[in-house]
N, CA, C and O atoms as a Tinker XYZ file with bonds, in Angstrom:
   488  protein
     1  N      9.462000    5.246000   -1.618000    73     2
     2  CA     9.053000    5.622000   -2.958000    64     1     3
     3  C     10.063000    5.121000   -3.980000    63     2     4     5
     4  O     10.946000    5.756000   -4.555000    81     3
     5  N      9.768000    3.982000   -4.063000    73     3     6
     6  CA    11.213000    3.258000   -5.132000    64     5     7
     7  C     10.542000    3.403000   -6.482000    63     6     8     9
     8  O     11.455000    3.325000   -7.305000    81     7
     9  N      9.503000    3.558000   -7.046000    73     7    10
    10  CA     8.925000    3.270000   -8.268000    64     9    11
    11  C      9.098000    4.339000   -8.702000    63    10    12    13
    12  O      9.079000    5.344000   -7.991000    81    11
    13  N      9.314000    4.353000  -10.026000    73    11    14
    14  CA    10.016000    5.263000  -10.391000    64    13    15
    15  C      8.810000    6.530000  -10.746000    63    14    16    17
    16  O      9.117000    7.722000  -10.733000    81    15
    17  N      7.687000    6.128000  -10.994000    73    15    18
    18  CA     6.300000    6.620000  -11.198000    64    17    19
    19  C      6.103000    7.430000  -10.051000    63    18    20    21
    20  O      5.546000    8.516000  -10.209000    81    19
    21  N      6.462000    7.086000   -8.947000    73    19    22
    22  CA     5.848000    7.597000   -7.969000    64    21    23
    23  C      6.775000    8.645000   -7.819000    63    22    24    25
    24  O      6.283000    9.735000   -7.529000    81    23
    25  N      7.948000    8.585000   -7.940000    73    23    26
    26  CA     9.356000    9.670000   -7.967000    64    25    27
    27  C      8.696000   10.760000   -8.532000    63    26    28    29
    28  O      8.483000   11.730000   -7.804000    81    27
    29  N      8.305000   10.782000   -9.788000    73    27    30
    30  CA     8.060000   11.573000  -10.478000    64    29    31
    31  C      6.846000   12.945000  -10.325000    63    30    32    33
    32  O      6.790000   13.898000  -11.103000    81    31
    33  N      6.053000   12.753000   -9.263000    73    31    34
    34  CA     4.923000   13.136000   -8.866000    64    33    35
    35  C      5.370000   14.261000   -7.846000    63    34    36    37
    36  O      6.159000   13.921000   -6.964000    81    35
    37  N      4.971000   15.461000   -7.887000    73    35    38
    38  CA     5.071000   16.429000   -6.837000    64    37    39
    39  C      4.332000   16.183000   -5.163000    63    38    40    41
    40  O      3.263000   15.612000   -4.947000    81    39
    41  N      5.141000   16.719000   -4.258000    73    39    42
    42  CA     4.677000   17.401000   -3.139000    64    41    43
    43  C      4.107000   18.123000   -3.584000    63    42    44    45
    44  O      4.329000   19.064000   -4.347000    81    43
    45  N      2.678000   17.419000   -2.773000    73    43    46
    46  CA     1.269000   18.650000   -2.173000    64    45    47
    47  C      1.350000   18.836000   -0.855000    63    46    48    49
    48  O      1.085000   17.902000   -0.097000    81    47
    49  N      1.660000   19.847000   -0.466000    73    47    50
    50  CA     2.150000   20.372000    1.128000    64    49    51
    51  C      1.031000   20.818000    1.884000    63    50    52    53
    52  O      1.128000   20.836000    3.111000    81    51
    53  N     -0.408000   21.315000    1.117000    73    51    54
    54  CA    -0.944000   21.237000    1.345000    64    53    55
    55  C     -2.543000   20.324000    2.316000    63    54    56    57
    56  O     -3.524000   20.656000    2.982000    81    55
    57  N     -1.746000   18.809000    1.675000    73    55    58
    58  CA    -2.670000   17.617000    2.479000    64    57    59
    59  C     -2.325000   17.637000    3.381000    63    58    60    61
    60  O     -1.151000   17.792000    3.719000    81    59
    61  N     -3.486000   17.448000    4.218000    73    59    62
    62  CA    -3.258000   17.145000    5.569000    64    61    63
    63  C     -3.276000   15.549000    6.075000    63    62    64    65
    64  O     -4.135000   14.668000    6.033000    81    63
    65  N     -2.220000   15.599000    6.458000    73    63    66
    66  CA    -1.808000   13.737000    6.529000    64    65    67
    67  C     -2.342000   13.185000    7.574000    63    66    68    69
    68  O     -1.887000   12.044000    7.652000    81    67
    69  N     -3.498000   13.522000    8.919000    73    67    70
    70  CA    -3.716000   13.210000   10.419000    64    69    71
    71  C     -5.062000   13.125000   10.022000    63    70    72    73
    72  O     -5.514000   13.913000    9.192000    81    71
    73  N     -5.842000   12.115000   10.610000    73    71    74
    74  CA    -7.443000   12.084000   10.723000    64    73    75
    75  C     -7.219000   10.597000   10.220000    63    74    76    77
    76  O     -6.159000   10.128000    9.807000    81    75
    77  N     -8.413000    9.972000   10.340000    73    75    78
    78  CA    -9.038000    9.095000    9.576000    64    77    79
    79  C     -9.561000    8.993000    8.202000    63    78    80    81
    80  O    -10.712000    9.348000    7.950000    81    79
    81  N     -8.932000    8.623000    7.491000    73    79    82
    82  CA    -9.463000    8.915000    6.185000    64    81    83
    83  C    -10.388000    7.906000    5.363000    63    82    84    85
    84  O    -10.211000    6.808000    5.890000    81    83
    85  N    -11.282000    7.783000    4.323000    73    83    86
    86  CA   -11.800000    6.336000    3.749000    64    85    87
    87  C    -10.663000    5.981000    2.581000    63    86    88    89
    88  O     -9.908000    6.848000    2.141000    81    87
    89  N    -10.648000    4.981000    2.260000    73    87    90
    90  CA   -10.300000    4.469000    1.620000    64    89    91
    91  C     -9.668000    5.452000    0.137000    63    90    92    93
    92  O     -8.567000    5.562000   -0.402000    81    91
    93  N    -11.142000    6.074000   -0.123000    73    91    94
    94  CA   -11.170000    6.834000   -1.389000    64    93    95
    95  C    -10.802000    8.543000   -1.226000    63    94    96    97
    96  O    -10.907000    9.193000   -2.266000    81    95
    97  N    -10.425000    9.202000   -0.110000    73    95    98
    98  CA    -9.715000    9.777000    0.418000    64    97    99
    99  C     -8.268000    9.921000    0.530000    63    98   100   101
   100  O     -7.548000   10.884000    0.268000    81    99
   101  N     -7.982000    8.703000    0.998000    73    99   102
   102  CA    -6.683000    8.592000    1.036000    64   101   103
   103  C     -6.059000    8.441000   -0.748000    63   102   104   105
   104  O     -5.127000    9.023000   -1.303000    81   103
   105  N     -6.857000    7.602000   -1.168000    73   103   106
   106  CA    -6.154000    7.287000   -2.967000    64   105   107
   107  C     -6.342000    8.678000   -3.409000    63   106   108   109
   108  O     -5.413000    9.191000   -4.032000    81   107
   109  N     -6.994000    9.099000   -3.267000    73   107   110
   110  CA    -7.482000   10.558000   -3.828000    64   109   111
   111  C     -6.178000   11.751000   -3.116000    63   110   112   113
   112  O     -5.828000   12.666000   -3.861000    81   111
   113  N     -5.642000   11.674000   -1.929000    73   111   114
   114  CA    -4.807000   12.427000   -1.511000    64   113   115
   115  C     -3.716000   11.937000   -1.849000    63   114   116   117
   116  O     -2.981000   12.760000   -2.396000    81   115
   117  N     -3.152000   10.557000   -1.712000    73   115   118
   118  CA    -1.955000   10.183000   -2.409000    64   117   119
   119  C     -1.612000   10.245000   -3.316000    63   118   120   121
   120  O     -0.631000   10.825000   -3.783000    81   119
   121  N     -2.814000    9.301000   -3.993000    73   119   122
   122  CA    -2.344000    9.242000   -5.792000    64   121   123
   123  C     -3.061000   10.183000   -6.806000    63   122   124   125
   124  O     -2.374000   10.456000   -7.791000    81   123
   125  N     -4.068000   10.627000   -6.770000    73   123   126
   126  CA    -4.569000   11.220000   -7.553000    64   125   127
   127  C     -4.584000   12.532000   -7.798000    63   126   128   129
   128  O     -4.813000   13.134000   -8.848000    81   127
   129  N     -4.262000   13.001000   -6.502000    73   127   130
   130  CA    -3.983000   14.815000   -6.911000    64   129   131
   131  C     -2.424000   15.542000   -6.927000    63   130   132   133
   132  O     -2.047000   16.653000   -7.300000    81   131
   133  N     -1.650000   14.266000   -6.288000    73   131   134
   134  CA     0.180000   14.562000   -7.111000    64   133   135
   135  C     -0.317000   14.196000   -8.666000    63   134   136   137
   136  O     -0.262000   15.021000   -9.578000    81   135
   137  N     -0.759000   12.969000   -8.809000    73   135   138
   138  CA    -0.493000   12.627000  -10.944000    64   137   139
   139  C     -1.458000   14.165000  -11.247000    63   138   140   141
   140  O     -1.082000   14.994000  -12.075000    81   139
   141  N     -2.419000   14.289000  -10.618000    73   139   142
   142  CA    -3.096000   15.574000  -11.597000    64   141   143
   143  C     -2.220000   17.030000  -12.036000    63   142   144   145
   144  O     -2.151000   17.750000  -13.031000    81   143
   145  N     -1.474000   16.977000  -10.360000    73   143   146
   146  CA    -0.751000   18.282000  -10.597000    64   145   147
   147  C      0.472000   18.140000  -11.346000    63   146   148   149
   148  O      1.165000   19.046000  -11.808000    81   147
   149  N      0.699000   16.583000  -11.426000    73   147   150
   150  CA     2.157000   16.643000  -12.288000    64   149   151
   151  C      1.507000   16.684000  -13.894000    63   150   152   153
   152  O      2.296000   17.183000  -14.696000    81   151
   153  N      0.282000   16.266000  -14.440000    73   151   154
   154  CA     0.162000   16.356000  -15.331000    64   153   155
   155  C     -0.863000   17.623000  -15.762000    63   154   156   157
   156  O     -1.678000   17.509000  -16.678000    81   155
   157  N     -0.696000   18.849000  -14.959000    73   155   158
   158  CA    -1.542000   19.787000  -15.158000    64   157   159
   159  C     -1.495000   20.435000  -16.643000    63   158   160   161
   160  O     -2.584000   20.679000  -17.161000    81   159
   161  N     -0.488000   20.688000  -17.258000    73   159   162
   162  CA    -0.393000   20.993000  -18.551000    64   161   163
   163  C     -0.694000   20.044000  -19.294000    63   162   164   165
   164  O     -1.434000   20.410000  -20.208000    81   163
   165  N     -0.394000   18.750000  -19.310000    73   163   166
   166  CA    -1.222000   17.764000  -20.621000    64   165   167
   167  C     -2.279000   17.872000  -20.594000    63   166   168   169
   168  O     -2.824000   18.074000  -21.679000    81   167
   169  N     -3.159000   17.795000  -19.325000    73   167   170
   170  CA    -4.692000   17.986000  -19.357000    64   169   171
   171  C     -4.969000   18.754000  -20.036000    63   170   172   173
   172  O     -5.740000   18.487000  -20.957000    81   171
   173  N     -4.286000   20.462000  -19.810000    73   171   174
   174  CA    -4.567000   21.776000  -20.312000    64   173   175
   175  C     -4.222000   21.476000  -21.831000    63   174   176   177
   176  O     -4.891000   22.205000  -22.563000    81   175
   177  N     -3.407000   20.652000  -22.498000    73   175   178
   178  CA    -3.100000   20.525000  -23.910000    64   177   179
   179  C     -4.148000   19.926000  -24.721000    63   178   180   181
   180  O     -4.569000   20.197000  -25.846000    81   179
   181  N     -4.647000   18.509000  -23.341000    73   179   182
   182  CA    -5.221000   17.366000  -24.514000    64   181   183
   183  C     -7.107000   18.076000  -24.409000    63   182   184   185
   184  O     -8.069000   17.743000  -25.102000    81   183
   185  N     -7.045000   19.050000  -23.342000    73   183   186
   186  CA    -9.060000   19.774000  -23.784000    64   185   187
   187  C     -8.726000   20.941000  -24.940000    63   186   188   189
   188  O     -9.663000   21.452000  -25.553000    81   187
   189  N     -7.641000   21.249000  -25.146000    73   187   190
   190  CA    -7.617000   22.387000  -25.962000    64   189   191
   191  C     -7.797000   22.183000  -27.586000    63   190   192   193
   192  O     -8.438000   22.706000  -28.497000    81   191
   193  N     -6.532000   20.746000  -27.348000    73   191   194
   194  CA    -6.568000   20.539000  -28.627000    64   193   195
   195  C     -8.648000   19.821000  -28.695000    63   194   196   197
   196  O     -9.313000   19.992000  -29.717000    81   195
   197  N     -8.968000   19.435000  -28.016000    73   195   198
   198  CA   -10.581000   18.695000  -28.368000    64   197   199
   199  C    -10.747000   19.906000  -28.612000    63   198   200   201
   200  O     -9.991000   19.993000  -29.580000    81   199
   201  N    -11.106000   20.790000  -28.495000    73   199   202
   202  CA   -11.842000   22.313000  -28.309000    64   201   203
   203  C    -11.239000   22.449000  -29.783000    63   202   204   205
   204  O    -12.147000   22.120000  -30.547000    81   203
   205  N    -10.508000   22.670000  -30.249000    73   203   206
   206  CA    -9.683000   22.686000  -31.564000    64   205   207
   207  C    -10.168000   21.719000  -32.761000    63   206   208   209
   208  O    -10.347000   22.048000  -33.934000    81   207
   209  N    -10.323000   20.538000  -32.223000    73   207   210
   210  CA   -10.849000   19.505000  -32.946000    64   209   211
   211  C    -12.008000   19.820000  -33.679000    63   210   212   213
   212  O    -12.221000   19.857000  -34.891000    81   211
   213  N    -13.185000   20.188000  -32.036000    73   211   214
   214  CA   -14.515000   19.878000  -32.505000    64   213   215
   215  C    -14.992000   21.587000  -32.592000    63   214   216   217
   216  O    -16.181000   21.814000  -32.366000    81   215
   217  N    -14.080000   22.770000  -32.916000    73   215   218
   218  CA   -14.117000   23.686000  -33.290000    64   217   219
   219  C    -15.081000   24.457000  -32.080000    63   218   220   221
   220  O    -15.998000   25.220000  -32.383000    81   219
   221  N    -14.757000   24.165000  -30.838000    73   219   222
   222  CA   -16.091000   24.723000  -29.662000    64   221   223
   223  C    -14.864000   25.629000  -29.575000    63   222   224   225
   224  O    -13.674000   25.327000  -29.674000    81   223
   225  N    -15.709000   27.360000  -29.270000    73   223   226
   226  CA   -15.109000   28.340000  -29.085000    64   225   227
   227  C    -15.443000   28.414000  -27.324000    63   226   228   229
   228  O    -16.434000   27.972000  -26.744000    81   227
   229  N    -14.580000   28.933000  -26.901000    73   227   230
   230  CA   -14.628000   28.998000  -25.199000    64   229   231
   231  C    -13.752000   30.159000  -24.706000    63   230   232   233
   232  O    -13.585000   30.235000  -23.489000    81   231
   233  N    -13.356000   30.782000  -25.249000    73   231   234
   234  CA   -12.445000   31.924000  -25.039000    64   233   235
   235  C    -12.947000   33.027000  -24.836000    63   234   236   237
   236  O    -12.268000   33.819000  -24.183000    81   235
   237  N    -14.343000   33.471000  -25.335000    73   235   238
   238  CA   -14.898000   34.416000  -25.389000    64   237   239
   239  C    -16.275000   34.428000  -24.074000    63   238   240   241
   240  O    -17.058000   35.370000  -23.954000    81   239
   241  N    -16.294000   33.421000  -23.380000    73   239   242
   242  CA   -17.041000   32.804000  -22.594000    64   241   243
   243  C    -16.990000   33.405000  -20.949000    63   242   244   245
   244  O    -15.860000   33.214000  -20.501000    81   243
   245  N    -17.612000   33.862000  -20.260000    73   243   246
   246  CA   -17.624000   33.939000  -18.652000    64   245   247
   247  C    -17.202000   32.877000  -18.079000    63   246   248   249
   248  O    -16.841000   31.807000  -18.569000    81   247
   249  N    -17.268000   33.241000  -16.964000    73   247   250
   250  CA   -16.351000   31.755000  -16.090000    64   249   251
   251  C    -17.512000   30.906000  -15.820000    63   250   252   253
   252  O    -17.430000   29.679000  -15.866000    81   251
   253  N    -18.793000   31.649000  -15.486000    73   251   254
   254  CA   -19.766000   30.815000  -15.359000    64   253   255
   255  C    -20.696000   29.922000  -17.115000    63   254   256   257
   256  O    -21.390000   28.943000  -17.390000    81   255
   257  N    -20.318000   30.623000  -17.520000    73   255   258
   258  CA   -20.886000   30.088000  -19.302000    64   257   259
   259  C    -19.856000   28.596000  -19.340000    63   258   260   261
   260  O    -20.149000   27.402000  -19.394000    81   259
   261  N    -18.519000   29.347000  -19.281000    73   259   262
   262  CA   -16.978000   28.422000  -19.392000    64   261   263
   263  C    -17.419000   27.122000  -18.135000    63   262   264   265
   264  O    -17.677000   26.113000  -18.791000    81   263
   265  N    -17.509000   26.958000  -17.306000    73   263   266
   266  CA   -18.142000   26.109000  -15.751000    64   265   267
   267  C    -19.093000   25.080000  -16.404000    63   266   268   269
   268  O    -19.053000   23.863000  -16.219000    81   267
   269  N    -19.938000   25.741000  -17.181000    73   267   270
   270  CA   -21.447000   25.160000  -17.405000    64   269   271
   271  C    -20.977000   24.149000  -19.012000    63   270   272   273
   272  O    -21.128000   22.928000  -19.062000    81   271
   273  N    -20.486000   24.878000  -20.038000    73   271   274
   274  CA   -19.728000   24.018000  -20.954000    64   273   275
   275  C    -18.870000   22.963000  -21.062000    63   274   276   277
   276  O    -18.934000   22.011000  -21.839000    81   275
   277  N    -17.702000   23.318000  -19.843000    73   275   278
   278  CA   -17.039000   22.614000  -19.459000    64   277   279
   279  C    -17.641000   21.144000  -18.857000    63   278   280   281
   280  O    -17.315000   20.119000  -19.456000    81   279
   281  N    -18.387000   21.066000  -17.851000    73   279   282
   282  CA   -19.816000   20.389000  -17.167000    64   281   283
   283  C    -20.544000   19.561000  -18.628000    63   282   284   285
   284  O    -20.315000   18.353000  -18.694000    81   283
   285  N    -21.136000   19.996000  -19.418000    73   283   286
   286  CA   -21.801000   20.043000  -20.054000    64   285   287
   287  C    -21.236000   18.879000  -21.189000    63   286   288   289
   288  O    -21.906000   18.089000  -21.854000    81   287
   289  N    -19.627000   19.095000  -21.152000    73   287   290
   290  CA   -18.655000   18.031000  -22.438000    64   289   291
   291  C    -18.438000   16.555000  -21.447000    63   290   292   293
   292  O    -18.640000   15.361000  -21.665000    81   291
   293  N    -17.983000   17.247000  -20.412000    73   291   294
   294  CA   -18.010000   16.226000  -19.812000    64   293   295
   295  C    -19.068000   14.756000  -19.404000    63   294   296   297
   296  O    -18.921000   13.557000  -19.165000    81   295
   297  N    -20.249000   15.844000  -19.522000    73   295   298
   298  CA   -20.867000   14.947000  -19.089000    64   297   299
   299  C    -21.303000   14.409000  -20.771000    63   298   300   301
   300  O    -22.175000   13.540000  -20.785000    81   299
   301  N    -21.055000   14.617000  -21.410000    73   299   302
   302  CA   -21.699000   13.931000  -23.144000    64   301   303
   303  C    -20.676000   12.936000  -23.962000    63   302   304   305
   304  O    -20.921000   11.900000  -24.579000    81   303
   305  N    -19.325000   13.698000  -23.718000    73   303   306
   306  CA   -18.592000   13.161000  -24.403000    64   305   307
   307  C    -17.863000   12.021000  -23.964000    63   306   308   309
   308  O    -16.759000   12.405000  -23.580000    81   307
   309  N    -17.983000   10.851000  -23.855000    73   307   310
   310  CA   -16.916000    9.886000  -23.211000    64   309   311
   311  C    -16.117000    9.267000  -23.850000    63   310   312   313
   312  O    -15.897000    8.068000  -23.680000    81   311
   313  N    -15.570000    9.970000  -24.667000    73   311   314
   314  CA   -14.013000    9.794000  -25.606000    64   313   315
   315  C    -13.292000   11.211000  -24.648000    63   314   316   317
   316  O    -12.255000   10.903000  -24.061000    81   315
   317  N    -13.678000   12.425000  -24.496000    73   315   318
   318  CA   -12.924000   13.240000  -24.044000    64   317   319
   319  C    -12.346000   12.591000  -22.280000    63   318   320   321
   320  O    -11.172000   12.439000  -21.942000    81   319
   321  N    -13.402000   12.354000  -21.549000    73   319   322
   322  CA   -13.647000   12.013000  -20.370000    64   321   323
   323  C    -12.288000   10.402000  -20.152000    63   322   324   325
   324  O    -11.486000   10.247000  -19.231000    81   323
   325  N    -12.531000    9.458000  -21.419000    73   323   326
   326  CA   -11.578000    8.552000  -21.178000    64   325   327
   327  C    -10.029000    8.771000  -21.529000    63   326   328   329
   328  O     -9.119000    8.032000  -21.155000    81   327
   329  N     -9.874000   10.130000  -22.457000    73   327   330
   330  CA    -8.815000    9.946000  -23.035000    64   329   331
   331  C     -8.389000   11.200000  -21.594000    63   330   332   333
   332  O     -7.198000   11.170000  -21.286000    81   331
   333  N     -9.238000   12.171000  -20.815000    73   331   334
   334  CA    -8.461000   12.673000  -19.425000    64   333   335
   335  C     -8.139000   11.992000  -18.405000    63   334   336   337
   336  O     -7.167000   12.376000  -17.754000    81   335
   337  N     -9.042000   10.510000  -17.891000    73   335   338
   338  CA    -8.322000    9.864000  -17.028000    64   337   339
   339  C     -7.485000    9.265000  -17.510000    63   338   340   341
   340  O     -6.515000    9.073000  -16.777000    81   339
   341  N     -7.422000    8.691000  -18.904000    73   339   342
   342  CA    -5.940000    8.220000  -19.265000    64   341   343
   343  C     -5.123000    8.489000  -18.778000    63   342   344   345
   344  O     -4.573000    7.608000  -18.117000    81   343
   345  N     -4.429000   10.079000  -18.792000    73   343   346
   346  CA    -3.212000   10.737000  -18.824000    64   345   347
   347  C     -2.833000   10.733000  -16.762000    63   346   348   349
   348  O     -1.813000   10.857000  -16.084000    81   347
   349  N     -4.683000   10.462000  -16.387000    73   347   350
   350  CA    -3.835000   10.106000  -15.330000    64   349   351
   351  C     -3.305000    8.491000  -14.845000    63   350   352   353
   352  O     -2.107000    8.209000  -14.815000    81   351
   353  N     -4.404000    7.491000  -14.473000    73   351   354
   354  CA    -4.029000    6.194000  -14.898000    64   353   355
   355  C     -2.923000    5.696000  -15.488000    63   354   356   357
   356  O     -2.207000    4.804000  -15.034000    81   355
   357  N     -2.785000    6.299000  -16.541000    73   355   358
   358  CA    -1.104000    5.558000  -17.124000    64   357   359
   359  C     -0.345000    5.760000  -16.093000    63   358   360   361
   360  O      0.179000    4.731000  -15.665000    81   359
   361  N     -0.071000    6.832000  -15.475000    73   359   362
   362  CA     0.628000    7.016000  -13.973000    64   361   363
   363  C      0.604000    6.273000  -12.686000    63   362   364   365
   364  O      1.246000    6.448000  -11.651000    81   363
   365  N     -0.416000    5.287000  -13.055000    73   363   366
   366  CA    -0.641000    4.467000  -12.147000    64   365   367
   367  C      0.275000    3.320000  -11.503000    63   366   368   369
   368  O      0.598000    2.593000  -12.442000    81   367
   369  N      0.711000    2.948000  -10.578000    73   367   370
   370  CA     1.969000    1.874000  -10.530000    64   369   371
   371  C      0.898000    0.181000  -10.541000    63   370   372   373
   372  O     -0.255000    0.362000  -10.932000    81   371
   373  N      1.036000   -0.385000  -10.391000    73   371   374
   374  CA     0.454000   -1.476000  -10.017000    64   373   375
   375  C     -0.354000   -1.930000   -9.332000    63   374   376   377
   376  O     -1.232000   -2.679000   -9.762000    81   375
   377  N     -0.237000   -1.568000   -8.063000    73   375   378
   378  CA    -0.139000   -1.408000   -6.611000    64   377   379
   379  C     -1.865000   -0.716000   -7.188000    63   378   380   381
   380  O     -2.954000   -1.278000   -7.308000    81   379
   381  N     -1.417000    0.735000   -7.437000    73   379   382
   382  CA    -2.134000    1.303000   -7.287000    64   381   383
   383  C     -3.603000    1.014000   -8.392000    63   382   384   385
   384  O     -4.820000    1.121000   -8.238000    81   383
   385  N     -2.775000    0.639000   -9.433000    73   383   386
   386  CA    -3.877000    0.182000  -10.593000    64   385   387
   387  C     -5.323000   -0.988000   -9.909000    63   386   388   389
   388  O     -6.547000   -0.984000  -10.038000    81   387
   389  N     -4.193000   -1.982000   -9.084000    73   387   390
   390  CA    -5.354000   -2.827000   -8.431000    64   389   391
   391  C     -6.654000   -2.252000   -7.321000    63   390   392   393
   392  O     -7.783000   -2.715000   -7.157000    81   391
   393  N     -5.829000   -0.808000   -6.521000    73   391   394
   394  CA    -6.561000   -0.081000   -6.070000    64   393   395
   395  C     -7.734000    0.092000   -6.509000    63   394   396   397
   396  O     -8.857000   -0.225000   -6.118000    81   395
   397  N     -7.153000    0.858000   -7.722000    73   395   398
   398  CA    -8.244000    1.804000   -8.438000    64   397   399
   399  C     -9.262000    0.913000   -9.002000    63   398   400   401
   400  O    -10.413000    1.346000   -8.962000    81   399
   401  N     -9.066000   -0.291000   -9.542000    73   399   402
   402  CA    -9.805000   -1.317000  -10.115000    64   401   403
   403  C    -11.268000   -1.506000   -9.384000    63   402   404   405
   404  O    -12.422000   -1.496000   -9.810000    81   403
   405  N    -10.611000   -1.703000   -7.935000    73   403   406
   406  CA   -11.930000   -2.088000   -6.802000    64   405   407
   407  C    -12.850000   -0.851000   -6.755000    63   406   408   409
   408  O    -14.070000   -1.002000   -6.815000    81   407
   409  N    -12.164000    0.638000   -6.625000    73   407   410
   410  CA   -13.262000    1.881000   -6.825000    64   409   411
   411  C    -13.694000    2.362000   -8.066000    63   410   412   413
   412  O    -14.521000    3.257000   -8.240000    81   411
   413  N    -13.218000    1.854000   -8.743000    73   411   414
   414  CA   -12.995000    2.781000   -9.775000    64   413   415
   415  C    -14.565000    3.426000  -10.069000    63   414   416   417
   416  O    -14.606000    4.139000  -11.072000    81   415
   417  N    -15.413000    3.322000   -9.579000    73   415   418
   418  CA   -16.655000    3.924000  -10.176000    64   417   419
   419  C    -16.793000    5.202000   -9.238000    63   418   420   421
   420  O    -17.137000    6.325000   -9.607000    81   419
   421  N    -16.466000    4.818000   -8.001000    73   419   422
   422  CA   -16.398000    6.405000   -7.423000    64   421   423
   423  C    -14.920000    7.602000   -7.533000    63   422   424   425
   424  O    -14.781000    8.798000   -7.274000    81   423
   425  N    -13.639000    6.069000   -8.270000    73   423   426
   426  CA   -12.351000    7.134000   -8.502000    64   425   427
   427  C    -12.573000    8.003000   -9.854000    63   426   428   429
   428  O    -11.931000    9.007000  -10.161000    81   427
   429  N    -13.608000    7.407000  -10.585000    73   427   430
   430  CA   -13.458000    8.180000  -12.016000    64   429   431
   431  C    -14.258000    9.126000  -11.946000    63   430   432   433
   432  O    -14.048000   10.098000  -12.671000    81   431
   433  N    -15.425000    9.118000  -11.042000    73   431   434
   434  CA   -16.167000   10.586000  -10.870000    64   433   435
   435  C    -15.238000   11.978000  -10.078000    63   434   436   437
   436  O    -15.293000   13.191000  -10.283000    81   435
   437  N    -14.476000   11.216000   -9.196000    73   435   438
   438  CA   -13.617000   12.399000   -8.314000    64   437   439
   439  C    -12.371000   12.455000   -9.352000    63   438   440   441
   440  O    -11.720000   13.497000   -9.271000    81   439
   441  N    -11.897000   11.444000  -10.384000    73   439   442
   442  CA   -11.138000   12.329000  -11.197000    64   441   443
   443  C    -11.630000   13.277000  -12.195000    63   442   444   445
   444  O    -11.394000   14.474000  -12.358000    81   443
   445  N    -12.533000   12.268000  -12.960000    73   443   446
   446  CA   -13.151000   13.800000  -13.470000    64   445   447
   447  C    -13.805000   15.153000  -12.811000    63   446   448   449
   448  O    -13.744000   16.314000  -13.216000    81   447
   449  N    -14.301000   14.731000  -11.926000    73   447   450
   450  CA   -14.580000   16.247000  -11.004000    64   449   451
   451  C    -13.219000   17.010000  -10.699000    63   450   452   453
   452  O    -13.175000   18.227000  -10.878000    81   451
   453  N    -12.105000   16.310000  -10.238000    73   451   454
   454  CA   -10.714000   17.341000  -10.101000    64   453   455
   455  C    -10.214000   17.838000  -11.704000    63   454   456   457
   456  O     -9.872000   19.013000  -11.833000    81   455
   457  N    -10.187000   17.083000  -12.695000    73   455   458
   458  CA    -9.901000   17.950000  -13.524000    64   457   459
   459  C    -10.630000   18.827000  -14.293000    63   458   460   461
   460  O     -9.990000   19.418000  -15.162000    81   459
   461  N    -11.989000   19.101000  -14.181000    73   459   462
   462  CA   -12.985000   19.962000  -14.133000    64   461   463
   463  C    -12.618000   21.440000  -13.668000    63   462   464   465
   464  O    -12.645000   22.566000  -14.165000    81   463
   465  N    -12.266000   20.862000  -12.474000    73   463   466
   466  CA   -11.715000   21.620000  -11.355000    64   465   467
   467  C    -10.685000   22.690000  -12.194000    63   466   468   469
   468  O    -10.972000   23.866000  -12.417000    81   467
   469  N     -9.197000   21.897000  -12.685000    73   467   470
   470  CA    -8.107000   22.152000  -13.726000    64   469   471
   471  C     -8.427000   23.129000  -14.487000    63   470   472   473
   472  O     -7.781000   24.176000  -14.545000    81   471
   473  N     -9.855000   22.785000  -15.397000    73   471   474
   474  CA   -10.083000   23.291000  -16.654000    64   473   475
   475  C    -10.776000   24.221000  -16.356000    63   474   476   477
   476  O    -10.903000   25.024000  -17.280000    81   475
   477  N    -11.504000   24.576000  -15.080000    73   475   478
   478  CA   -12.669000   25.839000  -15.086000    64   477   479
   479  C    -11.020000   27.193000  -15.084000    63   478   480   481
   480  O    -10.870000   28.163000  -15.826000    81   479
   481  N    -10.146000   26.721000  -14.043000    73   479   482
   482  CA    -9.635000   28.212000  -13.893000    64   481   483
   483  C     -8.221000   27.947000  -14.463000    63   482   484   485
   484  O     -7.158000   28.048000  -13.849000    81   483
   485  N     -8.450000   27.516000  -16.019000    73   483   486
   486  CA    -7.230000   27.651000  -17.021000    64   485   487
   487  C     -7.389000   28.601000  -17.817000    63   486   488
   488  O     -6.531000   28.845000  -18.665000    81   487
């Protein structure tokens, strides 16, 4: 782990490192859910401030109302959606950027589905 990007990223102790994995598995266990958890608070900053922006109240909301809204931006807005994989992507090393390049249509649905994930139980 010489890059300095990659330094920066937490142990998930949780993955399980044995099996066969696909391709999009493995990027998804390596790279994508250390950058999520290292950037769990920007995520939590950069939907709040949108929520702030575009004046959507969500505070007063059930978890299932909050689930379905949440769902609901995502799937409409794709300024919110590009500016959350941003914050992860920029994290990306090279290496990995060329990765992501070749999936990227099934990496950007499983990132936005993990930080979905983030935002339902913030």
């Amino acid at each position: 782990m010489s890059d300095p990007k990659k330094q920066l990223r937490p142990e998930i102790l949780s993955i399980v490192q044995t099996g066969d994995f696909s391709a999009l598995e493995k990027f998804q266990n390596e790279v994508l859910r250390p950058i999520i958890k290292l950037q769990h608070e920007l995520i939590i900053a950069c939907f709040r401030h949108y929520l702030n922006k575009y004046k959507v109240q969500i505070v007063e909301l059930d978890f299932l109302q909050k689930t379905h809204l949440i769902t609901k931006l995502f799937k409409s807005d794709t300024q919110l959606k590009n500016d959350c994989r941003g914050l992860i992507i920029g994290l990306f090393t090279l290496e990995e950027y060329g990765e992501y390049l070749i999936l990227s249509p099934q990496l950007n649905k499983r990132i936005n589905n993990m930080i979905m994930q983030k935002l339902y139980y913030s």
